[in-house]
Steps between C-alpha positions, in 0.01 A plus 500: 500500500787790567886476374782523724837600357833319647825674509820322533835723507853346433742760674836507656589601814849405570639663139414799328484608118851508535513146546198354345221601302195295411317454158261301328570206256273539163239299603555430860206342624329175426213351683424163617152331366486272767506721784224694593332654813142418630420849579678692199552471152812629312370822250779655383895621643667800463909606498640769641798526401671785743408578856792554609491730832731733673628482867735689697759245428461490145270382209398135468363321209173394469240276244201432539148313393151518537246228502157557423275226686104492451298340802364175384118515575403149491761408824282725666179398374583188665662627817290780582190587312369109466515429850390851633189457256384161660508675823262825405277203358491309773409782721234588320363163583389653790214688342313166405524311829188581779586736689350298803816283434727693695789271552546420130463896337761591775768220489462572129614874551749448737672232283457739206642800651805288626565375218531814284731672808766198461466518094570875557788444698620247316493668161649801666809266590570456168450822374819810570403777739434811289349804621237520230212344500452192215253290325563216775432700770157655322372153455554381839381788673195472274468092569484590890291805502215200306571278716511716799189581384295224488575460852391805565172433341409246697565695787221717364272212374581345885383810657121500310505110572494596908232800415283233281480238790432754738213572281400155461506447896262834558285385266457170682441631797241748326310189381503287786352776686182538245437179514481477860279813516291373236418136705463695808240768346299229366459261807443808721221617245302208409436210851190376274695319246351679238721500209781719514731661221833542570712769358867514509676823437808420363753792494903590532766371316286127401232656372659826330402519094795526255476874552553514810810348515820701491702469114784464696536142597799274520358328148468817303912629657614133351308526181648923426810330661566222215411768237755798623778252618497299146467812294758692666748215478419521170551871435800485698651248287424650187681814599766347687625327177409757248722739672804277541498323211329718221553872598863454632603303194 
C-alpha cells in the first residue's frame, strides 16, 4: 500500500580522498530472483554516485544506493485485515442472539473485544514506530471502535430489557388485582345465585394495544442495530480502500 525507500552508504572512515575514493562499476548491481521479502517487493534502485561529506579532519568518500520497496498488500490481507474482519463479524453476532440470553451476547463481546486488542498489539509489533499515523493503525482503531460498539449496544438493549420486565411485573400485579376485585364485587352483590356476569378489566403493560407501547424496545435497537452496524462496515470499507489504494496511487 505505501513505498519505503532504503538507503545504504559505503564510506570510509579510517582514510580520506587522499587515500581512497569510491566509484561505481558500469552496471554494479544485480539482483537475486530467488530472494524475496514477505512484506516488500523490490520496485526499482537508484546510484548515487558521490556523497562524499566533509569533517573537521578531512573529506571522506562516499557512494551510495537507493532501494525503492512497495508494501506487498496480500501479506497483510492475510495477517491483518482477514483475521480483524472475522472478528467485526463475529461481533455483530451479537445483534441476532435474544437478548434474554445474557451469558452468550456478553461472553461473545468480551471474547470479541479481546481478541481485536491482542491483533492490535500484535500487528503493531511488527510494524516500525513512526510518528504519523498509517493505514494499519486506521483500520484497527476502526475494527475496535465496531466492536467496542456492539458491546456497547447491548449495554443499551440490556438497560430497556430491565425497564420491559419491570413493565411486565406491574402489569401482573395490575391484573391480578382486577380479577380479585371483580370475584369479590360479584359474590358481595348477588347471595341469590342469580346469574352473574363477570367483567375483568384488564389494563397495564399485558393488556396495552400496539400503540401504547413505547417504539423503543430492545427488538426494534437490535433490528436499527444490524442495519447501521452492517452498513457502516460497509461504508467504511469502501472508503478505507478507495483512499489507499485508488486515490494515493
Amino acid at each position: 500500500m505505501d513505498s519505503q525507500t532504503c538507503e545504504i552508504q559505503m564510506k570510509s572512515y579510517a582514510h580520506t580522498t587522499n587515500d581512497v575514493i569510491y566509484q561505481w562499476d558500469d552496471d554494479p548491481l544485480q539482483t537475486e530472483t530467488t530472494l524475496f521479502t514477505p512484506e516488500f517487493t523490490l520496485e526499482d534502485w537508484s546510484l548515487i554516485y558521490n556523497c562524499t561529506g566533509r569533517t573537521i579532519t578531512g573529506e571522506y568518500s562516499c557512494i551510495s544506493v537507493k532501494f525503492q520497496l512497495k508494501r506487498d498488500i496480500r501479506f497483510y490481507l492475510l495477517k491483518l485485515y482477514a483475521p480483524t474482519v472475522v472478528v467485526v463479524l463475529l461481533s455483530f453476532l451479537n445483534f441476532f442472539i435474544d437478548p434474554r440470553a445474557v451469558p452468550a451476547r456478553v461472553s461473545i463481546g468480551l471474547i470479541t473485544v479481546l481478541t481485536i486488542t491482542t491483533q492490535s498489539v500484535s500487528i503493531q509489533d511488527r510494524l516500525p514506530t513512526v510518528s504519523y499515523i498509517t493505514a494499519a493503525d486506521v483500520w484497527l482503531t476502526a475494527c475496535l471502535l465496531f466492536v467496542f460498539g456492539s458491546m456497547l449496544e447491548y449495554t443499551a438493549v440490556n438497560v430497556l430489557l430491565q425497564k420491559e420486565k419491570k413493565r411486565e411485573k406491574k402489569g401482573i400485579g395490575a391484573l391480578a388485582g382486577n380479577i380479585n376485585k371483580a370475584f369479590r364485587d360479584s359474590f358481595s352483590t348477588d347471595l341469590n345465585g342469580s346469574k352473574v356476569d363477570l367483567h375483568v378489566e384488564v389494563n397495564g403493560a399485558l393488556g396495552a394495544s400496539e400503540f401504547d407501547k413505547p417504539w423503543l424496545t430492545m427488538s426494534n435497537v437490535d433490528k436499527v442495530a444490524k442495519f447501521v452496524f452492517f452498513i457502516g462496515f460497509a461504508v467504511f470499507n469502501i472508503i478505507y480502500w478507495s483512499v489507499y489504494l485508488i486515490v494515493q496511487k
